[in-house]
Every structure is written in structure tokens, then in C-alpha cells.
C-alpha positions as CSV (number, residue, x, y, z in Angstrom):
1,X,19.9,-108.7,-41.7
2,X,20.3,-112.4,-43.1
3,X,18.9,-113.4,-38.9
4,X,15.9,-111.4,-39.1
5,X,15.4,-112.5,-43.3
6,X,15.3,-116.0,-41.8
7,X,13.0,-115.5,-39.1
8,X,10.5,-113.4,-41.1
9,X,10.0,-116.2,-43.2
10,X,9.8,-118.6,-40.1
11,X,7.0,-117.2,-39.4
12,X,5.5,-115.8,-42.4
13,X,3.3,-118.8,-42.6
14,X,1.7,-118.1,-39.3
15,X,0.9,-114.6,-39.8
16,X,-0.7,-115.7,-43.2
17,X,-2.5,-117.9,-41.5
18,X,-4.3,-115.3,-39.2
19,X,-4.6,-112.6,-41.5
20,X,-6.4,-115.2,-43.9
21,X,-8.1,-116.2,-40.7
22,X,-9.5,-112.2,-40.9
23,X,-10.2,-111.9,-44.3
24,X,-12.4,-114.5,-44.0
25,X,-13.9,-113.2,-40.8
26,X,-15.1,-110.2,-42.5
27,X,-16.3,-111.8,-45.7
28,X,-18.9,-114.2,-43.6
29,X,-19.9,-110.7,-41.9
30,X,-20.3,-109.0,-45.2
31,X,-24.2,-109.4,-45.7
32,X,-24.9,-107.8,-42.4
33,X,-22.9,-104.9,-42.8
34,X,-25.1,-102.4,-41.6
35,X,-26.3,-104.3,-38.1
36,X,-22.6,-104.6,-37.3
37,X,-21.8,-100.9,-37.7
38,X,-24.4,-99.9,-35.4
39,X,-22.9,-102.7,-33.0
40,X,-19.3,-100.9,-33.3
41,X,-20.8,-98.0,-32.5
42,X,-21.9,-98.8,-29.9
43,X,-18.8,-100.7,-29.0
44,X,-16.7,-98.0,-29.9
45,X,-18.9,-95.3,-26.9
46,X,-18.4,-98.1,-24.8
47,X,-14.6,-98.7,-25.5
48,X,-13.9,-95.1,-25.2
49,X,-16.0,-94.8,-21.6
50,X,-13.7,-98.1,-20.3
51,X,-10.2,-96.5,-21.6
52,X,-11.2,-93.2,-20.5
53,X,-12.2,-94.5,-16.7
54,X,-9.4,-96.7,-16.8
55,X,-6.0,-96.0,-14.3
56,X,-3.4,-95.8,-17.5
57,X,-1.0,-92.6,-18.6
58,X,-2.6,-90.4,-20.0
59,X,-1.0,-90.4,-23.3
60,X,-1.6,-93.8,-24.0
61,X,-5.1,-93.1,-23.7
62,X,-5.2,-90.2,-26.7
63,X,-3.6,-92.7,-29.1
64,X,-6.5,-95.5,-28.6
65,X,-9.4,-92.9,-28.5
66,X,-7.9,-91.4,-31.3
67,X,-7.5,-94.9,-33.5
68,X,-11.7,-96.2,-32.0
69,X,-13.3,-93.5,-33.0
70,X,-11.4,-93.2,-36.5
71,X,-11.3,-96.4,-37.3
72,X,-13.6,-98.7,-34.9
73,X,-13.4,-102.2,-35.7
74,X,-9.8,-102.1,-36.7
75,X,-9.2,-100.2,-33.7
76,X,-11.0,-101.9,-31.3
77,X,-9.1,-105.2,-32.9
78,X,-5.5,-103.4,-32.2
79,X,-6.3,-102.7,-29.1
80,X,-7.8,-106.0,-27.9
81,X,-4.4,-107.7,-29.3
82,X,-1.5,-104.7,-28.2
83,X,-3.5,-102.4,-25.9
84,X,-4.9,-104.2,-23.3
85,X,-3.3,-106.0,-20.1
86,X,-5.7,-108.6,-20.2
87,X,-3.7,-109.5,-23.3
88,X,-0.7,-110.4,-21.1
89,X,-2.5,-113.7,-19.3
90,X,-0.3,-115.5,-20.8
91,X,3.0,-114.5,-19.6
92,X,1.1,-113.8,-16.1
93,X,0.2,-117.6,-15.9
94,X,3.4,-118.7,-16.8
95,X,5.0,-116.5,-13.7
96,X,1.8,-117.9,-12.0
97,X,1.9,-121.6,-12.1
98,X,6.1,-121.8,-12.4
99,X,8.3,-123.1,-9.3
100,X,7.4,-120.4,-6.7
101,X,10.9,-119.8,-4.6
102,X,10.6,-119.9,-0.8
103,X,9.6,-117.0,0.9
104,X,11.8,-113.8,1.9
105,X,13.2,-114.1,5.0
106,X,11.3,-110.5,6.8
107,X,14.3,-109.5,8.3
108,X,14.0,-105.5,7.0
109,X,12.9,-104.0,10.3
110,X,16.0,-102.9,11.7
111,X,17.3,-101.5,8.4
112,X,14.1,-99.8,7.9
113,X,14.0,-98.3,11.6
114,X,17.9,-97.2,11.3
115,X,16.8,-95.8,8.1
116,X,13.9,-93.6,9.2
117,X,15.5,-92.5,12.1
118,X,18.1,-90.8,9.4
119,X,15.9,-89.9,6.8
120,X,11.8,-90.5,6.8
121,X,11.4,-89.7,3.4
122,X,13.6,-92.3,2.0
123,X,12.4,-94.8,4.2
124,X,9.2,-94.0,2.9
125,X,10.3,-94.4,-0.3
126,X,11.9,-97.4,-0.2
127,X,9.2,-99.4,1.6
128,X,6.3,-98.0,-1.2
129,X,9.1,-99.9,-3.8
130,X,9.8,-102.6,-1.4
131,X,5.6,-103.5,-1.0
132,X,4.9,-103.3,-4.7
133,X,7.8,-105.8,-5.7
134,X,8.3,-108.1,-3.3
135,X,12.2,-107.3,-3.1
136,X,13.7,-106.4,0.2
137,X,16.0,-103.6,1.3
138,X,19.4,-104.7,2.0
139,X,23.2,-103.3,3.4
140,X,25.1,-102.4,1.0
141,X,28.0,-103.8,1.4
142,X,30.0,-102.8,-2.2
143,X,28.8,-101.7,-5.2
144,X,31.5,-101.0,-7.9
145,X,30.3,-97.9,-10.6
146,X,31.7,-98.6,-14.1
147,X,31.5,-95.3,-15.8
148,X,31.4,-97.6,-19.6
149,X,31.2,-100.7,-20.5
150,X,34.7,-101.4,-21.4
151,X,35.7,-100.7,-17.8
152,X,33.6,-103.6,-16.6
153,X,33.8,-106.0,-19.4
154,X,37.1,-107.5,-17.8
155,X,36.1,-107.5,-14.7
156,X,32.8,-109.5,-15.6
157,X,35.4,-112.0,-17.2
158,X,37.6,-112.1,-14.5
159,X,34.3,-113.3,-12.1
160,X,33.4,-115.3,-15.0
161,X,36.6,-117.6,-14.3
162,X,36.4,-117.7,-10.2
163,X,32.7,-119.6,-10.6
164,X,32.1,-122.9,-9.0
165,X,28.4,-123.3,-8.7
166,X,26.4,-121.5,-11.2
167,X,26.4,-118.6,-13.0
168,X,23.6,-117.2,-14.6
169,X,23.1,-114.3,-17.6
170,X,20.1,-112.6,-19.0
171,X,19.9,-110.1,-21.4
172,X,17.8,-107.9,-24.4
173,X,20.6,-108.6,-26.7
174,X,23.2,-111.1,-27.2
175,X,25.7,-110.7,-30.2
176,X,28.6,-112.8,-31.8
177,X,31.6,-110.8,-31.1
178,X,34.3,-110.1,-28.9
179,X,32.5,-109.4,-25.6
180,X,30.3,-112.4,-26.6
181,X,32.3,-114.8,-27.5
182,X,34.7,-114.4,-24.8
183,X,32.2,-115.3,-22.1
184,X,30.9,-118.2,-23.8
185,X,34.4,-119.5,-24.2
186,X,34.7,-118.8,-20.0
187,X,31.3,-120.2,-19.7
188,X,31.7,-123.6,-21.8
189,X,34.9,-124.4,-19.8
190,X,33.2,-124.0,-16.8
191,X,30.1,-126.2,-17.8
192,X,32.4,-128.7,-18.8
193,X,33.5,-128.7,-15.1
194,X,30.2,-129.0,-14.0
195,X,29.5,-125.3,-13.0
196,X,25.2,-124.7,-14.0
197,X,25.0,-122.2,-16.5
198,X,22.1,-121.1,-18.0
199,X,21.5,-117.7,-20.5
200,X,17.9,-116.0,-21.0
201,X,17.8,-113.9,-23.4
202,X,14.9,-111.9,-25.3
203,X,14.1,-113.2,-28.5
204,X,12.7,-110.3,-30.3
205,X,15.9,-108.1,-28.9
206,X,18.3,-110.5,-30.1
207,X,16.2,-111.0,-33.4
208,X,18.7,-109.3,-35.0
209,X,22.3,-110.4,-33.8
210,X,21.0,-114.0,-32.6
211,X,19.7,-116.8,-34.2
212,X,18.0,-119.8,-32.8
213,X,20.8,-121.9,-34.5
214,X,23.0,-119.7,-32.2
215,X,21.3,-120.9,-28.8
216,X,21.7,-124.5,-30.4
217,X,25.3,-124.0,-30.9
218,X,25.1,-122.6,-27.2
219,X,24.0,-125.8,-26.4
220,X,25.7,-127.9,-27.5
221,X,28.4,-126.7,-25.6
222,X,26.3,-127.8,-22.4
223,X,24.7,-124.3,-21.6
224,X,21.4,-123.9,-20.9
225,X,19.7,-121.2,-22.5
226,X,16.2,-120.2,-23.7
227,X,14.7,-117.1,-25.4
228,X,11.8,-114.9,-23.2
229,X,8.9,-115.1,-25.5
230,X,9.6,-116.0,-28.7
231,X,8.4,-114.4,-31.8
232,X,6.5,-117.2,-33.5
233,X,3.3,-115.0,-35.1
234,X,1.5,-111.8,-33.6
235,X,0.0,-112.1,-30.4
236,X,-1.0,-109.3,-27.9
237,X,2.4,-110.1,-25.7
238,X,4.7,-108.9,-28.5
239,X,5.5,-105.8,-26.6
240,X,6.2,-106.7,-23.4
241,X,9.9,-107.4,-23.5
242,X,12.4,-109.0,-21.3
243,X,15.1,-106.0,-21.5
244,X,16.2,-106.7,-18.3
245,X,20.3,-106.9,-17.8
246,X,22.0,-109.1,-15.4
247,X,25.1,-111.1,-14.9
248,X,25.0,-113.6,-11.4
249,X,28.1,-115.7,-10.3
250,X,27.4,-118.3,-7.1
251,X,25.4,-115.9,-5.3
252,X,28.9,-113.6,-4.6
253,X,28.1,-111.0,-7.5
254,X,25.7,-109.6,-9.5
255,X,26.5,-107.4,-12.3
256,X,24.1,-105.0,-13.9
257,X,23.3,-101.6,-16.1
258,X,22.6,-100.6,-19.5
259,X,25.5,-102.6,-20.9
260,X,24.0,-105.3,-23.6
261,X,26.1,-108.0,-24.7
262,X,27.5,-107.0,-27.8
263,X,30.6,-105.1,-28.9
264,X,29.7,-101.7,-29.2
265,X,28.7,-101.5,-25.9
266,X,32.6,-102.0,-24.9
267,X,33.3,-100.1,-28.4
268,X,35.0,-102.5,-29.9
269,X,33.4,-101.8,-32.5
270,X,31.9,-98.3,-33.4
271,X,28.3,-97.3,-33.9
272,X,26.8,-94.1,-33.6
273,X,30.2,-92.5,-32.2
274,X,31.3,-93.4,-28.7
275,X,29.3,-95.7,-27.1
276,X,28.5,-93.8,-23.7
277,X,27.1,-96.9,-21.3
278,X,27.1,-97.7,-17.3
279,X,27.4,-100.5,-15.0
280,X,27.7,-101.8,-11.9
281,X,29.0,-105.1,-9.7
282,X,27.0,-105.9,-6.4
283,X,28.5,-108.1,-3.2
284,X,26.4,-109.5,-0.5
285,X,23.1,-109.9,0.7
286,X,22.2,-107.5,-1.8
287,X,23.0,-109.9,-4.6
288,X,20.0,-112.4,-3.6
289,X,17.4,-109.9,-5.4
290,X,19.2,-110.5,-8.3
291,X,19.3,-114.3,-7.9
292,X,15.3,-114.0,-7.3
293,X,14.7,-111.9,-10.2
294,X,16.5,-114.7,-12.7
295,X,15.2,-117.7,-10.7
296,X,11.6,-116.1,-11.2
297,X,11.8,-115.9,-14.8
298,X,14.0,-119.4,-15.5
299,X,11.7,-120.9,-13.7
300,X,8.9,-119.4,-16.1
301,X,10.0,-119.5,-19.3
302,X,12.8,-122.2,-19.3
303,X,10.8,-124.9,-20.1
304,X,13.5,-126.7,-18.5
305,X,14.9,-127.8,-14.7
306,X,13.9,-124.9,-12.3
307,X,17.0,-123.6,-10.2
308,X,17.5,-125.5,-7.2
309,X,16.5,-123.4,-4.1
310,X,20.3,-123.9,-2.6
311,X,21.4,-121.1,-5.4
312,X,18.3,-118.9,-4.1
313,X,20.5,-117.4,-0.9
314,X,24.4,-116.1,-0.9
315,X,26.4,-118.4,0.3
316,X,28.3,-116.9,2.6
317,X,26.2,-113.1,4.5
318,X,28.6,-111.3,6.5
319,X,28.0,-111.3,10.3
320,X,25.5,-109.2,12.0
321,X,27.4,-105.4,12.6
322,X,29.6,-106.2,9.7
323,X,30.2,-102.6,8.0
324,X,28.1,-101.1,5.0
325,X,28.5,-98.8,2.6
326,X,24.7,-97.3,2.3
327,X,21.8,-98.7,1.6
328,X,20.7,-100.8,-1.7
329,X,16.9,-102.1,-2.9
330,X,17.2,-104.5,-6.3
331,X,13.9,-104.8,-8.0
332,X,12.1,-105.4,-11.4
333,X,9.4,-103.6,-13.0
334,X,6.4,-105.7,-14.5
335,X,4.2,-104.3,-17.3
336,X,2.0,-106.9,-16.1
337,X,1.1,-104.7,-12.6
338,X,-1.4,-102.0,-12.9
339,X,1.1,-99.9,-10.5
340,X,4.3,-98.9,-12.6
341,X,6.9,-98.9,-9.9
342,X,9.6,-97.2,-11.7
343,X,7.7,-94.4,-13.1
344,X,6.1,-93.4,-9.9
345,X,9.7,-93.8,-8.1
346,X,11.3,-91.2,-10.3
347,X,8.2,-89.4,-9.8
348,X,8.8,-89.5,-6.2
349,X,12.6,-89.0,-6.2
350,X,11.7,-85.8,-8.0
351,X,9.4,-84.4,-5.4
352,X,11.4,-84.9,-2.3
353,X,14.7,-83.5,-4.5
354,X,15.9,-80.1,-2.2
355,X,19.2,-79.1,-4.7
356,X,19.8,-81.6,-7.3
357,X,18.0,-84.5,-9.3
358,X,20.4,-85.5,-12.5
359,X,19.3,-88.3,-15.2
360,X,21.1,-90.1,-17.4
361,X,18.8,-91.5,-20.3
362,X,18.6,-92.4,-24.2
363,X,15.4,-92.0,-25.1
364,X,13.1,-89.2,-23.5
365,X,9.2,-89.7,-23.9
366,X,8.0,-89.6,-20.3
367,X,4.3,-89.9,-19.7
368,X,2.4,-86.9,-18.5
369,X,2.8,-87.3,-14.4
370,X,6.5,-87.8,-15.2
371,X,6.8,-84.3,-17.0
372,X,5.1,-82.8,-14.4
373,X,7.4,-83.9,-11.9
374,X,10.0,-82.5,-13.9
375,X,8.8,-79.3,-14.4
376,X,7.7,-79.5,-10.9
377,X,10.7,-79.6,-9.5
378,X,12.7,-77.4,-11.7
379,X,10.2,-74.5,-10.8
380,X,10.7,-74.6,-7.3
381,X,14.6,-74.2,-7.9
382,X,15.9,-78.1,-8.0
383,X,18.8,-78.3,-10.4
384,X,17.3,-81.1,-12.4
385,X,19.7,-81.8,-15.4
386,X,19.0,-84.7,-18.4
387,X,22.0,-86.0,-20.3
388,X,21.0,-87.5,-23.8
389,X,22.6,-88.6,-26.4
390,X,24.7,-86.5,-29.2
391,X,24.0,-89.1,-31.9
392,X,21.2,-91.1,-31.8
393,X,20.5,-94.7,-32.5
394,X,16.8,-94.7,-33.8
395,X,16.4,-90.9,-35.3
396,X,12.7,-91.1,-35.6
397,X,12.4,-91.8,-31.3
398,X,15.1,-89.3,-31.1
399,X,12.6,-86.4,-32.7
400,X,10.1,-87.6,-30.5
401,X,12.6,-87.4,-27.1
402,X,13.0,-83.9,-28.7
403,X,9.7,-82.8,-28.9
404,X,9.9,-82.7,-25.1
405,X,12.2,-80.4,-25.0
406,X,10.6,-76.7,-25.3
407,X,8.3,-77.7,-22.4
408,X,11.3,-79.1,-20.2
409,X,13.6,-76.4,-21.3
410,X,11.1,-73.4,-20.1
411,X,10.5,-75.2,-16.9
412,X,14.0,-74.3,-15.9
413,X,15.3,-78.0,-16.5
414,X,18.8,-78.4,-18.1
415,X,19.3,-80.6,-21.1
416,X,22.7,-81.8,-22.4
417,X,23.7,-84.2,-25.7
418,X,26.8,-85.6,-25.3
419,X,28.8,-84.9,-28.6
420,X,31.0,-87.9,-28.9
421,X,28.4,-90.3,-29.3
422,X,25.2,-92.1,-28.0
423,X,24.4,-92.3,-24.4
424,X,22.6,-95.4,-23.8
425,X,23.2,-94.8,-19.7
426,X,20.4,-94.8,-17.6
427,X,20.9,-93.2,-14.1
428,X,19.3,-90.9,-11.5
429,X,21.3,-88.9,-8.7
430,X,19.2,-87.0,-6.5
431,X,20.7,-84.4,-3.3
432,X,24.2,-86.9,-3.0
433,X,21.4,-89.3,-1.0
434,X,19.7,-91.4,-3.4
435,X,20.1,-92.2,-7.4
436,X,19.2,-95.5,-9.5
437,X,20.9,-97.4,-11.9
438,X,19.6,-100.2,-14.0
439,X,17.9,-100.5,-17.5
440,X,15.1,-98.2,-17.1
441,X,14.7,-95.8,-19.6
442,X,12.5,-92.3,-19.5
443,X,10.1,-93.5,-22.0
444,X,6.2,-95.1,-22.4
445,X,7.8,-98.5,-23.5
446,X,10.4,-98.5,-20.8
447,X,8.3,-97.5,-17.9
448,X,4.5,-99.5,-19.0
449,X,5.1,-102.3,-21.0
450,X,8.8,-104.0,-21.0
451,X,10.3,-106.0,-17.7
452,X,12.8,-104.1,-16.4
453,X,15.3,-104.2,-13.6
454,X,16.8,-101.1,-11.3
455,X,18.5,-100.9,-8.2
456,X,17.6,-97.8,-5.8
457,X,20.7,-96.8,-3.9
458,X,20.6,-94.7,-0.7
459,X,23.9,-93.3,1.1
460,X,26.0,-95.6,-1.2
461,X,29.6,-94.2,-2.5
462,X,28.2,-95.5,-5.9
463,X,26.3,-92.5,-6.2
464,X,29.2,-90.3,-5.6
465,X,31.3,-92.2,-8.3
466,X,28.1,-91.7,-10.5
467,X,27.5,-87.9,-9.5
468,X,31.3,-87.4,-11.1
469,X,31.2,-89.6,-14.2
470,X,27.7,-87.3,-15.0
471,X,29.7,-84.0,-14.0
472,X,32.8,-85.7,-16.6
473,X,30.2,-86.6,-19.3
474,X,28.2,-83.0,-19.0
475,X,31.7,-81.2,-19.9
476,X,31.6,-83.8,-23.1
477,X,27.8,-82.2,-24.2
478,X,26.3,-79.6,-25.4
479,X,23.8,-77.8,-23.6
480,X,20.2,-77.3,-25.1
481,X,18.9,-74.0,-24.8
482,X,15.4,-72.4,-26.0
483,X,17.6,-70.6,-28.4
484,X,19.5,-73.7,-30.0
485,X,16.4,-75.6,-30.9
486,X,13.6,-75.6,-33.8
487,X,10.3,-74.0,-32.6
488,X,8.5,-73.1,-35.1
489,X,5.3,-73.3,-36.7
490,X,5.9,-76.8,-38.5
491,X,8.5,-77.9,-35.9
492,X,5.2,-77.4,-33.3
493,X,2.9,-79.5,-35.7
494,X,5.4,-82.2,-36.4
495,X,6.2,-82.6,-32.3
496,X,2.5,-82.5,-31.7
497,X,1.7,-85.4,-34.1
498,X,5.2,-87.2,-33.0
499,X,3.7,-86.8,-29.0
500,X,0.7,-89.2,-29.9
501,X,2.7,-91.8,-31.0
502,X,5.4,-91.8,-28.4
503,X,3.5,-94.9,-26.6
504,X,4.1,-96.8,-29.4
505,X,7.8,-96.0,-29.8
């Protein structure tokens, strides 16, 4: 509390500044009060025509017609600042004008040809993913499942001490702790030695648990680190967020997941019950999407040396024929791309899904195509199963994930909390063929407006390790039926209300 106390008054003067900037706005404009109504009528109709003609979710749309035609100017102001995408130019030049990294090798054909010739669904499905990130299908040649995050916490340590080149982190939140402090001790030692570290971390998610005079202890101690788009005063980036999760050591392994650096994601410490969380650990080719996705963003919002390009490639790819164990395609979602990759990939994975589609997830607000695919699915007879939390973090969101639930639940679809605790997992398992892990979660924020990274896995014996941690964690829950939750009168009100404001949660 004493972090965020500090920063609020950081950058109290700034906001001052613009609202004062405002107030005087309006008090210049005062005399012609009546022209400028008729102008914000007009601008209002004409606001309304663009967002309603515009290619966004649905959803999001009610909210802004709703707040224009209520309240016009302030409304049409909010909008401008939070609403728009044109409001992200700033973060889209910095991607634009930083380093670029040298061009993918195009060497995809024969996995995409082997892959068709098995499955031309999935092939299709890959490539759409593959063409609307950049990122490249690649053998898989292990991928470890850690069904929590205090099963992988050692092993992330253990890598930790075998670097020799570089090892790079980036994260939502970072936190003083045990989990924390252990890999900065690992880290410093190795920096020391001349290993290039560098930490990017997102400074509104670590407003919290990490303070600036924590990155300049970090340091100090010869580790580069800087935050993703600092909260200095209000600006129309604030909600597009870095809360992507990764962990890269010389090019060998990647780690990634919903585990956040801080200890109750290894429950060390307790909050909200047990701390239900997943992870995994990449080898191989497969790991250079990962190197990319970091590299991108150093190089963007660093403000200091890019990475060389001789950390841009694994060091050592295994020869041609060399066994695999399935299939694996790293990306990140941008909120700055009018196509949102994720979304429409769950969408997808949920129409070709013949038995089974299961989803691990915290928070539960999908936009409108989302639920239908959902419901979709589960009416044709697909087993489609959701796994939430038992105990919620945020309890407000929480009401809103469950305000989902009557239209979910009478589609056919299967909803579980898991009793012990919160699940902050987030997972898809579809037919024992394909399933993601990564940081996506089912909600507006998640999907539209934060970075994000996933990894779509096809034929890998991930997804069989992830199929029987969800089965484990299912007989930990208890099952939401039309008969276990509120429906009534004010219940229906309440969610309807809750609904329109889901974009914003």
C-alpha cells in the first residue's frame, strides 16, 4: 500500500495539471454554451454511426453508445483517451521505429505439408495464427507441464544457475519475496560473471509490490531492467498492459504460464486459499519465438542497448529428422491489431472440437462471438467444461464472470469452482489434439486490450499431462448447476448491469 501511496503522489501533480488544464478548457467555452451543444450533438450521431460501423466486440460497443449519448462531451472525451486504438500510436511507434530483428528464416513448409497431410483443420489453424503474428510453427521437441507453480519454481532456478550468455525475464508482477529474491540472488551472481540479464516488467502490474527504488536496487546489482509503460499521468495507453510471462536462458529454454513472480504463486505465502497456477518449460527451435517476443519489446521500451542479434537464434537446433514430440506455435497477442488472434483462436478451436474442449481460466467475461462459440459447441454435443476459481481474487469481476453463467450453463456447458482456492490457470485442451497455455485469460481485457503471450500445442504429450492435471483439479470443484446458482429477479438486473461493464473490468 505504502508503493502505490508513493506513486499516487508521484504523479498527482500531473494529473492536476490536466484536469486544471480541463477546467479551464470549459470555462473559455462557457459563453458559447449553446453553439457547442448543438456541435456535440452532432458529434455525438456521428460518434455513434463510427462505433457502430466499426469491426470491435460487440459489447464494447454498448458501453460507449451508452456513455455518448448520456453524457456526450464527457463521453466523447473518455473515449478519445481509453476507447479508441488510435490512442495507442504511441506504443505502436515505439514497436515501429525500435531495432527490427532479422527476418524469420521461411523454413515452415514441410512441417505445414506433414501437418495437413494428418490433420487439415489444424494446419489451417495454425497458419491463420501463424499469418497474423509473424511467429512460425515449430517441432516440438519437449515441453515440460507444471501442474503449479511450486513444481516449476525450482526448476526455473535450477536453469537459472546453468546460464552463460543471457537470460532474460518479463513479467505483469514482480514481488519481494522468496520466489523473487531467489532469482535475483541467481541472477546478480551471474551478471557479475558477465552473463546479459535484463528484466521487463509492467509498471502499473507491479505498482503494487514494486517500486522504482526496487528496479534501482536491481541495478545496481548490474541488471538491466525497465518498466513497460510507466504510469506517469493518464494517457489513452493506460490499459494496454504488458501481462505477458516469460523466463528465457541462452536460447536453450523458455519458461512460461500464468505463474507471476511473487510468492503466492508458489504458495509460499497464502492468499485467497490454494493458489491453483500452470506452467511450462520449452527446448529447441521452439524457444526462438520466445527470444523474438522479448527482443521485440527490449528493443522498444528499454531505452537502452538493443539485444544483440547472436541471442536472436538457439544456439545449438537439432539435426534435420531429429525426433519430436508434436507440434508447438509461440505467439503474442497485440491490442494494437484490429484482428484479436487469441479470441478468434479459441473461437476456432471451439468449432472444429468433435468430443471435448476443456478451459482453464480466472476470470470469465468473453465477448459475444466467444459465447456463442461456447454455446455453439456444447449444443451440438462437445463436452466443453470451464474450471474457475472457488475463491476469488477481485469479487466484483468474479460477479461479473458469474453473470455468464445461466446462459453457459443452459447451453449444456459444464462449469466447475475449485474449492481449495483461486485458479489463476489459463489453458485449453481440445479432442487430445490441440490445447494452449499461456497468459490469456477469457475476458474483454485479456483478449482486446493487454499484450499477451500463448503457445498453441498440437500432438504434444503436454496436452495429455494438462488433460490429467484438469481431470485432478475437476475432482477438487464443485460443479455449477442451474440449480446451485442465483436467478432471480434482482440477480437478472444486477448481471445485466454488471454485463455492460465487463469491458472495462
Amino acid at each position: 500500500m505504502n508503493k502505490i501511496i508513493r506513486r499516487v503522489l508521484t504523479i498527482l501533480p500531473a494529473v492536476l495539471l490536466q484536469l486544471a488544464w480541463l477546467a479551464l478548457l470549459f470555462s473559455w467555452l462557457a459563453p458559447w454554451a449553446a453553439a457547442i451543444n448543438a456541435v456535440l450533438s452532432i458529434s455525438a450521431f456521428i460518434f455513434v454511426l463510427y462505433i457502430i460501423t466499426k469491426q470491435d466486440e460487440g459489447t464494447y460497443k454498448i458501453i460507449w453508445l451508452l456513455l455518448i449519448l448520456t453524457f456526450p462531451l464527457p463521453g466523447a472525451l473518455v473515449y478519445l483517451i481509453f476507447g479508441n486504438k488510435r490512442t495507442t500510436k504511441p506504443l505502436r511507434k515505439k514497436l515501429a521505429e525500435a531495432k527490427p530483428l532479422p527476418d524469420l528464416k521461411d523454413d515452415t513448409a514441410p512441417l505445414y505439408e506433414a501437418l495437413a497431410g494428418e490433420d487439415a483443420r489444424a494446419a489451417q489453424t495454425f497458419h491463420t495464427v501463424q499469418a497474423a503474428t509473424g511467429f512460425s510453427l515449430r517441432p516440438n521437441r519437449e515441453a515440460v507441464y507444471y501442474p503449479l507453480g511450486d513444481d516449476m519454481f525450482p526448476v526455473m532456478l535450477q536453469e537459472l544457475e546453468k546460464a552463460e550468455k543471457f537470460i532474460f525475464v518479463e513479467y505483469f508482477i514482480l514481488e519481494d519475496g522468496l520466489m523473487w529474491d531467489s532469482m535475483v540472488d541467481i541472477m546478480a551472481r551471474k551478471a557479475a560473471q558477465g552473463v546479459d540479464v535484463r528484466v521487463l516488467y509492467d509498471d502499473l502490474g507491479s505498482i503494487g509490490t514494486y517500486s522504482w527504488k526496487n528496479a534501482d536496487d536491481l541495478a545496481k546489482k548490474g541488471i538491466r531492467i525497465a518498466p513497460f509503460n510507466p504510469l506517469l499521468f493518464v494517457k489513452g495507453t493506460l490499459n494496454c498492459r504488458d501481462h505477458r510471462k516469460m523466463l528465457i536462458i541462452d536460447g536453450k529454454v523458455a519458461f512460461s504460464g500464468g505463474v507471476n513472480l511473487a510468492d503466492e504463486y508458489i504458495n509460499h505465502i497464502e492468499r485467497f486459499g490454494h493458489w491453483k497456477d500452470i506452467g511450462f518449460k520449452l527446448t529447441g527451435e521452439a524457444v526462438e519465438n520466445y527470444i523474438r517476443m522479448f527482443a521485440a519489446f527490449w528493443n522498444a521500451f528499454a531505452h537502452d542497448d538493443p539485444v544483440p542479434d547472436a541471442f536472436l537464434t538457439p544456439p545449438q537446433a537439432p539435426p534435420a529428422g531429429a525426433p519430436s514430440d508434436g507440434m508447438v506455435l509461440s505467439y503474442y497477442d497485440s491490442p494494437l491489431e484490429s484482428y484479436a488472434v487469441s479470441n478468434e483462436l479459441f473461437i476456432d478451436l471451439l468449432s472444429q472440437a468433435k468430443r471435448y474442449a476443456w478451459f482453464y481460466t480466472p476470470y470469465l467475461m468473453p465477448g459475444d462471438a466467444l459465447l456463442g462459440a461456447f454455446t455453439r459447441a456444447a449444443r451440438r454435443g462437445v463436452d466443453v467444461r470451464i474450471i474457475m476459481p472457488g475463491i476469488p481474487d477481485k469479487k466484483l469481476v468474479y460477479r461479473m464472470g458469474r453473470s455468464f453463467y445461466p446462459v453457459l450453463l443452459e447451453a449444456g456447458v459444464k462449469i466447475y469452482e475449485y474449492t481449495p482456492g483461486f485458479v489463476h490457470a489459463k489453458a485449453s485442451v481440445v479432442d487430445d489434439v490441440m490445447g494452449t497455455v499461456g497468459t490469456v485469460n477469457l475476458d474483454y481485457r485479456s483478449l482486446f486490450l493487454h499484450f499477451e503471450n500463448n503457445s498453441l500445442f498440437y500432438k504434444a504429450s503436454l496436452l495429455q499431462d494438462l488433460k490429467a492435471d484438469f481431470l485432478a483439479t475437476q475432482a477438487k470443484s464443485q460443479e455449477r448447476t442451474l440449480d446451485n446458482i442465483d436467478r432471480g429477479f434482482w440477480h437478472w438486473i444486477v448481471d445485466g448491469v454488471l454485463r455492460i461493464f465487463c469491458p472495462l473490468c
